[in-house]
N, C-alpha and C positions, 0 to 999 in steps of 0.2 A: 755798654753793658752794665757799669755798677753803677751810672745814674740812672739805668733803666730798674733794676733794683732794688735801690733805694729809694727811689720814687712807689716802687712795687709795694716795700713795706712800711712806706707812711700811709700808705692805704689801709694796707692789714691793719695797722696799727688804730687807723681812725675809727674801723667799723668798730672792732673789739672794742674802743674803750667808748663809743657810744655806744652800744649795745648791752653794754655793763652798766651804763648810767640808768638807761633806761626799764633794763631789767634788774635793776636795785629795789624798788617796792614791789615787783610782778613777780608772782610765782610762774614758771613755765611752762608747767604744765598745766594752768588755769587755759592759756595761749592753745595749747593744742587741744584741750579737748573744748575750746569753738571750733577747732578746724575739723577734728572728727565729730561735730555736731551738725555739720553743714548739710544739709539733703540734698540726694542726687541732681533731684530738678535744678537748683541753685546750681550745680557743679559745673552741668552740662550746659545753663544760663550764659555763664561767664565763658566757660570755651568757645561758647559760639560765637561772643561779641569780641574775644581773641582772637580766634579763627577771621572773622569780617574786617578787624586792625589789619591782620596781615595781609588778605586781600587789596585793602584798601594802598598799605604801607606799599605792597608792591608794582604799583599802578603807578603813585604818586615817583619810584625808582625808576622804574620803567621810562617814564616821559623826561626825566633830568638825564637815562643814556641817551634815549633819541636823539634830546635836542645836544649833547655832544657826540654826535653820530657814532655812538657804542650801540651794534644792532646784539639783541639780546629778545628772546621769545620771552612770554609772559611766564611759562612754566618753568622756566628758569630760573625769571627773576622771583616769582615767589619762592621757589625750592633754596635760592642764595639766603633769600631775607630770612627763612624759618631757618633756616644752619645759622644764619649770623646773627640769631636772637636765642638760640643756644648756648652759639659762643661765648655771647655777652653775660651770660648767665652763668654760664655754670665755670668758666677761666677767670682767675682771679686779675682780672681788668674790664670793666665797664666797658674797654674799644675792644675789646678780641672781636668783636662780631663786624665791627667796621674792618678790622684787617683781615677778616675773611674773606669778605666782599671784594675788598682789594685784589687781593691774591687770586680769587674766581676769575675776575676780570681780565688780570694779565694773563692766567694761562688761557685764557679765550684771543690773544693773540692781541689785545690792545695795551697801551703804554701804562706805564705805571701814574704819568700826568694825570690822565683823562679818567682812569679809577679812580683815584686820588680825589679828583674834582667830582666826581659821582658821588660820590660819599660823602664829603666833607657839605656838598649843596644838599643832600637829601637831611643829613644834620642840620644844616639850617633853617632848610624850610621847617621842620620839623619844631624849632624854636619858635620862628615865626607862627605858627600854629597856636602852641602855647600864649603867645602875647597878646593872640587876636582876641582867645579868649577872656586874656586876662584883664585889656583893654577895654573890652564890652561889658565885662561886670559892672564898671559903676552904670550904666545906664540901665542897666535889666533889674540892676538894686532897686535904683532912686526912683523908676517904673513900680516896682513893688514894693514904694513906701517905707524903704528901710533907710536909715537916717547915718548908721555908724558899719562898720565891719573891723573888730578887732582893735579897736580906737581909734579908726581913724572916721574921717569922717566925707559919707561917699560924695558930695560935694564936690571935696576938696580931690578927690579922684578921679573924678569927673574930668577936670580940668588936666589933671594930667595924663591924662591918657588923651585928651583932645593935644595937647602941646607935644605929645610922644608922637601924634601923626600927623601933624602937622610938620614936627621935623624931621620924619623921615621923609615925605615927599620933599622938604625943601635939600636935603641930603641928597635924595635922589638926581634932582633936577643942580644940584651942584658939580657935580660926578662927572655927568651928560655934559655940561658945559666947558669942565679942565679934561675929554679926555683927548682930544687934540695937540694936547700941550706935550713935547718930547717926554719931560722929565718924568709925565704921570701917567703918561701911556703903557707901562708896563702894569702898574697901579691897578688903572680901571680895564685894562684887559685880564685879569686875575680876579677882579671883582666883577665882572661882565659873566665871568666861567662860571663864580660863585651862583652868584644873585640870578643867572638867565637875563641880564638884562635886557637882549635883542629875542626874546623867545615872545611869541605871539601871546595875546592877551586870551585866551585859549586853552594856552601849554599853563599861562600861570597862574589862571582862574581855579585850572583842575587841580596842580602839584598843591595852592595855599587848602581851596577847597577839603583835600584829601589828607591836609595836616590838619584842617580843621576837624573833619569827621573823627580821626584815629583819637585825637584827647577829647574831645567829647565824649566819644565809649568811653575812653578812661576812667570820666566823672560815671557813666552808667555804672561801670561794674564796682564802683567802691561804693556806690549806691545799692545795688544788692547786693555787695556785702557786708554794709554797714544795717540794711532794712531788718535781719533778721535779730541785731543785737539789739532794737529797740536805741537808736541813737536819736536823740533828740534838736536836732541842729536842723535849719532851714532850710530844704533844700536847692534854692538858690545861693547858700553860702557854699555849697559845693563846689558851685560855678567857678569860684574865684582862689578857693583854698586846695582844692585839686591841680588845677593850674599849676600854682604855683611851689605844690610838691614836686611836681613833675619837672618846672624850672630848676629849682634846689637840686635834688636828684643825679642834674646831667653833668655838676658841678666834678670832676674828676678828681675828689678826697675821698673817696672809698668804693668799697668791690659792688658794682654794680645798684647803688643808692642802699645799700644797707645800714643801717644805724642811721644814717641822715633822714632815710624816711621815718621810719619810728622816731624820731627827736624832734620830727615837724607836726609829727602828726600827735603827738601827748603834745607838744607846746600849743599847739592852734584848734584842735577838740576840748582840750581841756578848760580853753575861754569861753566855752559855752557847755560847760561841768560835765562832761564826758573823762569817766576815770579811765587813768592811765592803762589799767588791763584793761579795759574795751578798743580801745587808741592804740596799744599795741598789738590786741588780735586781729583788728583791721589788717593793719599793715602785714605782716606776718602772713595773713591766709594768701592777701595779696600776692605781697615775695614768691612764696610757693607753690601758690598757682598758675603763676606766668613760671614759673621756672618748670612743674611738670608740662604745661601747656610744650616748653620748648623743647623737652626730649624727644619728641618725634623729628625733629629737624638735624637734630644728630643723625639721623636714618640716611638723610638726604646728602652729608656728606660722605658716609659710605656708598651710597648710590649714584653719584656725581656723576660717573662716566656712560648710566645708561639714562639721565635726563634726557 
């Protein structure tokens, strides 16, 4: 309990003093009135590409209980995933929403293992997703002619996202080949839970697919919410710097990606001269509109027992 707490307030401790850096030249209420400048149409835009995340998000859940034979209806599992992206939101820890889901699970009369593994794989995939995109960027760049991103040079990212997949397959097929062996059988049966390894090419087509779609929206909506500020950045560099918020983000140093996102997003807008108050009302409308997006899902944990 007090290293669950002190763990609790390196967090508190992190958003606040990024949040303070980065609202050191921003007046605040510059920040809020883009957010009361936003027009309805935009509003209802973005919930509904929320709304289609969640659908999607719970599909890609759905098929990771299946294949660990946790039978769960769809209307369930979306009513779990909007409660535990409430959770995630508005309780001061970025996992509260995974240990909702947990806790759903057990009282549906299955093990705390097989929750446990539900979640922690939908986490995954869910990274995976992210990488695919991230991965693909230098080729969609170098396709459209763009030579650098951030100093680096797409090239040279080119290659590494080739040597990134090429050693995950040779990882893969290393796995496959020691898990026979006494000692690492415990191993790759716990990474077999993970990863679905024995899950048909089918189950893992749709689960990557459907982390693929969810951060792709991602990139949509910060797309119209960045369209209205007049941001002048390429929209192919979205591709790659969305991503990679969203990487940053899941890192578990503050309450739910707050202050790390705004500190990602003034450091990597501002390479392509996007001032810090534009940079921070992105994020900001962001934040607070997945966070009202998730107060309906508080409903559904009142509601739990007539799902």
């Amino acid at each position: 309990m007090i290293k669950r707490n002190v763990i609790l307030c390196l967090k508190i401790l992190t958003t606040v003093t990024l949040l303070t850096v980065v609202f050191e030249d921003v007046k605040f209420t510059v920040v809020f009135d883009e957010f009361q400048n936003m027009s309805l149409r935009v509003v209802s835009l973005i919930f509904s590409l929320m709304f289609l995340q969640l659908l999607i998000a719970s599909v890609r859940w759905l098929e990771i209980l299946d294949y660990l034979n946790i039978s769960l209806s769809y209307k369930k599992c979306a009513a779990y995933t909007w409660a535990g992206m409430f959770f995630s939101q508005a309780l001061p820890s970025s996992i509260g929403g995974d240990a909702y889901k947990i806790f759903q699970i057990k009282n549906l009369g299955h093990s705390y293992k097989g929750a446990f593994y539900s979640v922690l794989s939908d986490r995954l995939f869910g990274l995976v997703g992210v990488l695919t995109l991230i991965l693909m960027f230098p080729f969609v760049a170098l396709a459209m002619e763009h030579q650098q991103i951030l100093g680096f040079n797409i090239r040279f990212l080119m290659y590494v996202a080739l040597a990134s997949m090429l050693f995950y397959f040779f990882i893969l097929r290393t796995l496959k080949y020691f898990r026979n062996r006494n000692y690492f059988n415990h191993v790759y049966q716990f990474l077999e839970k993970l990863f679905l390894f024995s899950a048909s090419m089918k189950t893992l087509f749709l689960i990557v697919t459907s982390s693929f779609l969810i951060h792709s929206i991602t990139i949509s909506i910060f797309l119209v919410i960045a369209h209205p500020l007049s941001v002048e950045i390429p929209t192919v560099m979205f591709l790659i710097l969305i991503p990679m918020m969203v990487l940053i983000t899941t890192l578990p140093i503050s309450i739910a990606g707050w202050g790390v996102r705004e500190s990602f997003l003034v450091f990597t807008f501002g390479q392509f001269g996007v001032e810090n108050a534009t940079s921070i009302s992105i994020s900001i409308v962001y934040g607070l509109l997945v966070l009202i997006f998730s107060i309906p899902g508080s409903a559904m944990w009142f509601l739990k027992n007539k799902i």
